[in-house]
Backbone as numpy.savetxt, mean C-alpha at the origin, in Angstrom:
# Nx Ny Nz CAx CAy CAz Cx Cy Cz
2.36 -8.77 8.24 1.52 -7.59 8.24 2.40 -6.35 8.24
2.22 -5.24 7.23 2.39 -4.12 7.26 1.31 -3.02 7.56
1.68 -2.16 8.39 0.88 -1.07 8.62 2.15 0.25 8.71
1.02 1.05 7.48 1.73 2.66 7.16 0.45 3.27 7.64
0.82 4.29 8.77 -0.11 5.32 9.09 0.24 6.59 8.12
-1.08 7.10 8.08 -1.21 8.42 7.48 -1.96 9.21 8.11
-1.67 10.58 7.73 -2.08 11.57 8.44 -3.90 11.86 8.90
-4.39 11.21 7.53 -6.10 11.16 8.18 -6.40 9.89 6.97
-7.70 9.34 7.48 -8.05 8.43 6.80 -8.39 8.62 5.44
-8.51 10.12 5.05 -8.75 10.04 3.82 -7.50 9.50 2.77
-6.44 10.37 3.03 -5.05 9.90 2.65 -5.16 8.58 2.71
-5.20 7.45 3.56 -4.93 6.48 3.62 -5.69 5.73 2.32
-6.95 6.17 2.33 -8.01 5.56 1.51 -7.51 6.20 -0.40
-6.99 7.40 -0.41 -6.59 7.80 -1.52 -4.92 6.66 -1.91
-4.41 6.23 -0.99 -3.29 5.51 -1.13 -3.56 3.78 -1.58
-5.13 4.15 -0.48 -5.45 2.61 -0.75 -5.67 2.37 -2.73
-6.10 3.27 -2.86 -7.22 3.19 -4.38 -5.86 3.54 -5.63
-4.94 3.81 -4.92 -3.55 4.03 -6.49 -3.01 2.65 -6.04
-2.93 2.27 -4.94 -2.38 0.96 -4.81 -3.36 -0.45 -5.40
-4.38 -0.52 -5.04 -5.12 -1.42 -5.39 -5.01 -2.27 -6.58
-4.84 -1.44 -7.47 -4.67 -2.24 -9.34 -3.50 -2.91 -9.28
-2.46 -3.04 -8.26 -1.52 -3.68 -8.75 -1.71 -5.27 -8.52
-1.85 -5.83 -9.14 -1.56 -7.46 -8.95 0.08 -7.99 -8.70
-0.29 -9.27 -7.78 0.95 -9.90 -7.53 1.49 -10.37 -9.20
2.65 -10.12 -9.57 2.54 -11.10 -11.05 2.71 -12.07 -10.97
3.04 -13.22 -9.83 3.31 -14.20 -9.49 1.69 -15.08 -8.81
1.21 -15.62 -9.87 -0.02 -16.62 -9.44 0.56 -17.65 -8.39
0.18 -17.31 -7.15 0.62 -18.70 -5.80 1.68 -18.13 -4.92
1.44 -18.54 -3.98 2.45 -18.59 -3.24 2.63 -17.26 -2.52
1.55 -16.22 -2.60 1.50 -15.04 -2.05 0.07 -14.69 -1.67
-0.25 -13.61 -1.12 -1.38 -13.19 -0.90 -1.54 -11.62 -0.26
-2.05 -10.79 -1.21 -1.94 -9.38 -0.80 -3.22 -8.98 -0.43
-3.36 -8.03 0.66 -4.77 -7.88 0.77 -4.83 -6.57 1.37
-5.05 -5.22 0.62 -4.56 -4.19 1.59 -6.07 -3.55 2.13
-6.04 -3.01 3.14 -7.39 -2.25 3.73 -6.74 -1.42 4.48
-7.96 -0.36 4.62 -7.74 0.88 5.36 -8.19 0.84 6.54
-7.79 1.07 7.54 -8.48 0.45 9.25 -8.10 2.45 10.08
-9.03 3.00 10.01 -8.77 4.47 10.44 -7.76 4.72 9.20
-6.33 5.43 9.81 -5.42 6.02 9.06 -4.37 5.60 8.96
-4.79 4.25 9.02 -3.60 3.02 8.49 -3.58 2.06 7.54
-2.67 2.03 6.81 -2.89 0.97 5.35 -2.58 -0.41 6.01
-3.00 -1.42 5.42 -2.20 -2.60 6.51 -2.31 -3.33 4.99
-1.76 -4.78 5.10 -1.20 -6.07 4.56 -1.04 -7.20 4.87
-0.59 -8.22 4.47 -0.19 -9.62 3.92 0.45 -10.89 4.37
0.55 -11.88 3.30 1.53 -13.29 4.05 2.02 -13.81 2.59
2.80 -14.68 2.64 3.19 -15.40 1.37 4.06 -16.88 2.16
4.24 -17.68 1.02 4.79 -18.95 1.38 6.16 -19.07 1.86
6.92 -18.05 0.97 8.78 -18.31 0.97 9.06 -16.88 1.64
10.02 -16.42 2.39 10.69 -15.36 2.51 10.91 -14.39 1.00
11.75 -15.38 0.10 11.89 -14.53 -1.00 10.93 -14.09 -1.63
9.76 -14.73 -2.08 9.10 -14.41 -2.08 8.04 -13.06 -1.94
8.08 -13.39 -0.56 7.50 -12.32 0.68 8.24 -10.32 0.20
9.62 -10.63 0.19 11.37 -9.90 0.16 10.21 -9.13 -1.26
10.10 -9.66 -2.56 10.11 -9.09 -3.83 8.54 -8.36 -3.52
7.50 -8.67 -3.02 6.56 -8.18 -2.81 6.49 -7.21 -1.81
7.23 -7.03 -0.79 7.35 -6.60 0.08 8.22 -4.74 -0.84
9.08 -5.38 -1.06 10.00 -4.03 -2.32 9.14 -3.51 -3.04
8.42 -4.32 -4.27 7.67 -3.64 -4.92 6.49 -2.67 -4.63
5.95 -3.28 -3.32 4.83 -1.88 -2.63 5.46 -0.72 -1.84
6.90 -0.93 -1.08 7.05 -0.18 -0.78 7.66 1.12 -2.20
8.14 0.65 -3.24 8.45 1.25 -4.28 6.90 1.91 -5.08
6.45 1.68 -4.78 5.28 2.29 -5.27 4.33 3.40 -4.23
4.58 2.84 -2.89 4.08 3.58 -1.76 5.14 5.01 -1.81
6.00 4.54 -1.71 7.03 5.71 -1.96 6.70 7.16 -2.39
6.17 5.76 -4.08 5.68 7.51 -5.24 4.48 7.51 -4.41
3.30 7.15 -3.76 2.44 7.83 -3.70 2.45 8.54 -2.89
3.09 8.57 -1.65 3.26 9.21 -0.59 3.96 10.75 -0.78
5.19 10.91 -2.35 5.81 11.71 -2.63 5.00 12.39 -3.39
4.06 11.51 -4.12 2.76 12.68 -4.66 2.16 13.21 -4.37
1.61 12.75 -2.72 0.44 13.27 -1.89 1.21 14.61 -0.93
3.01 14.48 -0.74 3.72 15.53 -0.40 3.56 16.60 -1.38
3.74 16.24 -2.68 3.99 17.12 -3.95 2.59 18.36 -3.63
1.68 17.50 -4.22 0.29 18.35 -3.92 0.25 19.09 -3.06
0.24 18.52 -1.58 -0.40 18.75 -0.05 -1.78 18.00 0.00
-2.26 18.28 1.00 -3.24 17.68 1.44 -4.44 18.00 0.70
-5.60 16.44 0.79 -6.55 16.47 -0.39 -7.43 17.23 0.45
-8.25 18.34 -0.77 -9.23 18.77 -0.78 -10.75 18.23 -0.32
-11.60 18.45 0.46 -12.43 18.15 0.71 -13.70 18.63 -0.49
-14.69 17.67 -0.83 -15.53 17.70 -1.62 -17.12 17.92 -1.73
């Protein structure tokens, strides 16, 4: 399990929804499941460490940009 807090749940939920489309490319042996619980993203399990290691990189490489986008902007607008 991973958990990234963010500053309010909306953020979290805007992080949840750029993250979502990504699929594992690896059919088996993993399992991603992210949800928003308040203003925290949480996560996962898989079979092998290595496994676990490449999935584990690739979200944080992507959390990265979103987090540096949601800096870029500032904070989302209410609607």
């Amino acid at each position: 399990s991973l958990e990234v807090p963010f500053p309010s749940s909306h953020e979290a939920t805007i992080a949840l929804r750029s993250l979502s489309p990504d699929r594992e490319p690896r059919k088996g042996g993993i399992s991603k499941v992210i949800t928003v619980s308040g203003s925290t993203l949480s996560r996962w399990s898989a079979d092998e460490a290595r496994i676990l290691r490449v999935s584990v990189n690739s979200f944080l490489d992507h959390l990265s940009l979103v987090m540096e986008t949601m800096d870029m902007f500032g904070p989302p607008v209410a609607m």
